[in-house]
C-alpha positions, 0 to 999 in steps of 0.5 A, a space after each residue: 590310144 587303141 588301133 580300131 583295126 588292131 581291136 577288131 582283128 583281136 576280137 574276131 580272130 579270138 571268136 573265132 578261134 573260141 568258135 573253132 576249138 569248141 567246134 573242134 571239141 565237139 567233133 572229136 567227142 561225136 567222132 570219138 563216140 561213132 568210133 566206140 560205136 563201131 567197135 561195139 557193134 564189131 564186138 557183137 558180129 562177131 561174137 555172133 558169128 562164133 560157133 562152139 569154138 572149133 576155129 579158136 585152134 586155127 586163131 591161136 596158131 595166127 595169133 603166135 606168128 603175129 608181132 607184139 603191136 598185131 597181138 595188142 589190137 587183135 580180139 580175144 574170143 572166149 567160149 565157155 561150154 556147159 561142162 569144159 572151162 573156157 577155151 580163148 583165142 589168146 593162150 594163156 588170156 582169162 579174162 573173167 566171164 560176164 554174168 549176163 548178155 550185153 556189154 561189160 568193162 572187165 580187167 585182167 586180175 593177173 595183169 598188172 595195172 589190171 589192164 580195163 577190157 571192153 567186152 560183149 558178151 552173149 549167153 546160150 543155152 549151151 555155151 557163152 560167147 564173149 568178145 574182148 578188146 584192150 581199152 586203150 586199143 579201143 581208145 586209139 583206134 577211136 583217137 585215130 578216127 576222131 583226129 581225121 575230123 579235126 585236123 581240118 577244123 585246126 587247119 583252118 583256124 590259122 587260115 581263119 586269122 590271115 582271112 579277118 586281117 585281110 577283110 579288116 584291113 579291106 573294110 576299113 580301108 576307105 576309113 583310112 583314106 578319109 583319116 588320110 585325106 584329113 591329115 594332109 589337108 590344107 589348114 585353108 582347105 574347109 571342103 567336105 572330107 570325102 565320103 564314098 564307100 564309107 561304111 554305114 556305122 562310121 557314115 555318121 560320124 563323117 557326116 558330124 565332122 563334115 557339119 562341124 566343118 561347115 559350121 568352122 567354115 561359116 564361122 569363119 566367113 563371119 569372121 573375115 566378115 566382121 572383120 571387115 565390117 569393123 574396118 570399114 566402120 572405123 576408117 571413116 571416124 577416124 579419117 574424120 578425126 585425123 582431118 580435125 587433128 591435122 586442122 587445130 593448128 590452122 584454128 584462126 580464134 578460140 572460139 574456133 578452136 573450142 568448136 573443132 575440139 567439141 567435133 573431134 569429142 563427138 566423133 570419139 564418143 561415136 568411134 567409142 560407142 562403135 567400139 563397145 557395139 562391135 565387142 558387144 555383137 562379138 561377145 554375144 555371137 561367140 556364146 550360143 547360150 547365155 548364162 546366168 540364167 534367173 526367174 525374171 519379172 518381164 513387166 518390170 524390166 520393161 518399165 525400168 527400161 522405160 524410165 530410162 528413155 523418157 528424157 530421151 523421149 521428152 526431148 523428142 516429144 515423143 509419146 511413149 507409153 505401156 498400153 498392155 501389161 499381161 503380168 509375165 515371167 519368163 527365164 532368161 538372163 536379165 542382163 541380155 533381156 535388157 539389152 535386147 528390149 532396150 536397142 528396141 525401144 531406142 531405136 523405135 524413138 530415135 527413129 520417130 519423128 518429133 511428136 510421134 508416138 511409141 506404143 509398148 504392149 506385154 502380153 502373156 497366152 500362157 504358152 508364149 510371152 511377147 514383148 511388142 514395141 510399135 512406133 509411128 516412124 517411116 518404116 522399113 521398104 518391105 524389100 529391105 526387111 530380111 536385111 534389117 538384122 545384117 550388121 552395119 545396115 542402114 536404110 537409105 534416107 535415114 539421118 539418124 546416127 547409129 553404127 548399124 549394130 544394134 539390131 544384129 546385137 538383139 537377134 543374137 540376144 534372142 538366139 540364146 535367149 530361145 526368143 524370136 525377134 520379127 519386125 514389120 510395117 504397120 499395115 494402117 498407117 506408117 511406122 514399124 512393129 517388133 515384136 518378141 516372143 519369148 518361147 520358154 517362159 516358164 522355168 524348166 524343171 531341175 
């Protein structure tokens, strides 16, 4: 795993000191190229300022009283007249004559190494000038120069270092304190982790932890909940059976007995059936999405689920019947539609009074599928609606069995399902409508 504040500093230290030796190269080049400058420019004023050589006595007496490193950087002038050789202010120095005016690089073919000379050269009438110095004078002087430019810019790259560590450090700082605040934290403690003076860039990913907390928070809190919930529901069927348990020795007939044992058998098979809905709302509330996912023929489901409960139907002489058929396919995982559409329906007939009547309509707009199941029930108080989809509610007033579960079951359906589950009074008459749209009926392209 790579430090973030180790990597930055190893980057920026690198651009900089990438930055600072190419900018240092640069300013020695261009102070080494004023400096060249200089010189020639030297060369030319004096060779300039030279007559026929009437000082070059004077120059020669001062260049055999000066030490050797004086004699090496001193320039060489050198007069040639129309009918003399040439007469140098270095005895003994003969440095070739240029043919032409300007600048040349000439050496010394009797020294050996054949020393390079930088010389200028100016051509009259009657005489020639010409101006030497040593390259490797020139080229220390030049150095010389160029050096006092980069010394600072070497200077500062050190310093450059201290300064990206300082900032680092002090930029990432309230990132420290968050992995700080973070690591110290309760196991019970879900309160947001601070987020003052965060930097802009790791600001989102704070706020993604932030959310992922609430969310574990609220899973949580369901949890407990359900957990609850769950506890709740049971004690009561059990309490119920241990009293009946408790109650079969004091059983005065068979016949007696025979009915306490059928009591106790119901009240397993509702404790079971509690059960299997609380495993069932678990299951679907720890899956966001469902799996298993096939082209499902709408229509079809829809009618074997009500082949299925029309013996319930039958007993309870209700009516129940497809009054609209829109062929319909949708994708979605055929277990879990069947499920959702038939708690729906069970609970429209269960809660449909004797002789009434539950109405199922398919329709299908081209964008939308919709599953609409209308029974002739009581209905639902309109303040009690938002609470329908809560877990282990009931109405008041309502005898018929159920655990409370199987709404909470189809609205967790039809969140993996992308479906949207409503359910609403009738507005002519008593009874209730819900209704199912499904809004991805058509398979996505793979």
């Amino acid at each position: 795993m790579k430090s973030l504040k180790g990597q930055l500093i190893l980057w920026l230290v690198g651009l900089l000191t990438l930055v600072g030796g190419i900018t240092g190269g640069i300013s020695f080049f261009l102070a080494l190229q004023e400096a060249n400058t200089l010189l020639d420019r030297q060369l030319v004023e004096i060779a300039g300022s030279v007559d026929e050589g009437s000082r070059l006595p004077a120059m020669q007496a001062r260049f055999r009283s000066e030490n050797d490193k004086q004699k090496a950087r001193d320039f060489v002038i050198q007069v040639w007249l129309k009918d003399e050789g040439a007469r140098s202010s270095r005895p003994g120095f003969a440095l070739p004559r240029a043919a032409r005016t300007g600048f040349s690089d000439l050496r010394l073919p009797q020294v050996a190494g054949n020393a390079q000379w930088r010389a200028y050269t100016l051509i009259y009438p009657d005489r020639t000038v010409q101006v030497s110095q040593a390259a490797d004078v020139r080229l220390e002087i030049a150095t010389n120069s160029a050096m006092r430019v980069l010394l600072p810019v070497a200077a500062l790259i050190p310093l450059s270092w201290l300064l990206v560590g300082l900032v680092v450090s002090r930029l990432l700082k309230p990132l420290e304190l968050v992995t700080d605040a973070a690591a110290r934290r309760e196991l019970n403690n879900l309160d947001p982790l601070p987020t003052e003076n965060i930097p802009l860039e790791v600001a989102p990913l704070i706020h993604a932890m932030n959310a992922l907390v609430y969310r574990l928070s609220k899973a949580l809190s369901a949890q407990r909940q359900f957990l609850s919930d769950a506890a709740h529901e049971l004690r009561t069927p059990l309490a119920a059976l241990r009293l009946q348990i408790d109650n079969l020795p004091h059983s005065p007939s068979p016949a007696e007995l025979g009915i306490r044992i059928g009591d106790m058998r119901r009240g397993v098979q509702r404790a079971s059936h509690l059960v299997a809905q609380l495993l069932k709302i678990a299951r679907y509330e720890a899956q966001t999405k469902a799996t298993a996912l096939a082209m499902i023929d709408l229509n079809a489901s829809v009618k074997d689920i009500i082949a299925d409960l029309i013996p319930l139907a039958d007993n309870r002489r209700i009516d129940l019947g497809l009054i609209q058929n829109d062929p319909t396919t949708i994708f979605a995982n055929a277990e879990d539609i069947r499920i959702l559409i038939c708690n729906l329906l069970d609970n429209a007939i269960r809660y449909t009074p004797s002789g009434g009547q539950v109405d199922i309509r398919i329709a299908h707009d081209g964008e939308n599928a919709l599953v609409e199941i209308s029974d002739s029930g009581p209905g639902i108080p309109d303040g009690l609606l938002p609470r329908v989809f809560d877990r282990f509610f009931r109405a008041a007033g309502q005898h018929t069995d159920g655990s409370g579960i199987g709404l909470s079951i189809v609205q967790a359906i039809a969140e993996r399902a992308s479906a949207k589950v409503t359910l609403a009074n009738r507005p002519e008459r008593s009874g209730l409508i819900a209704s199912v749209v499904f809004c991805c009926p058509q398979k996505p392209a793979a």
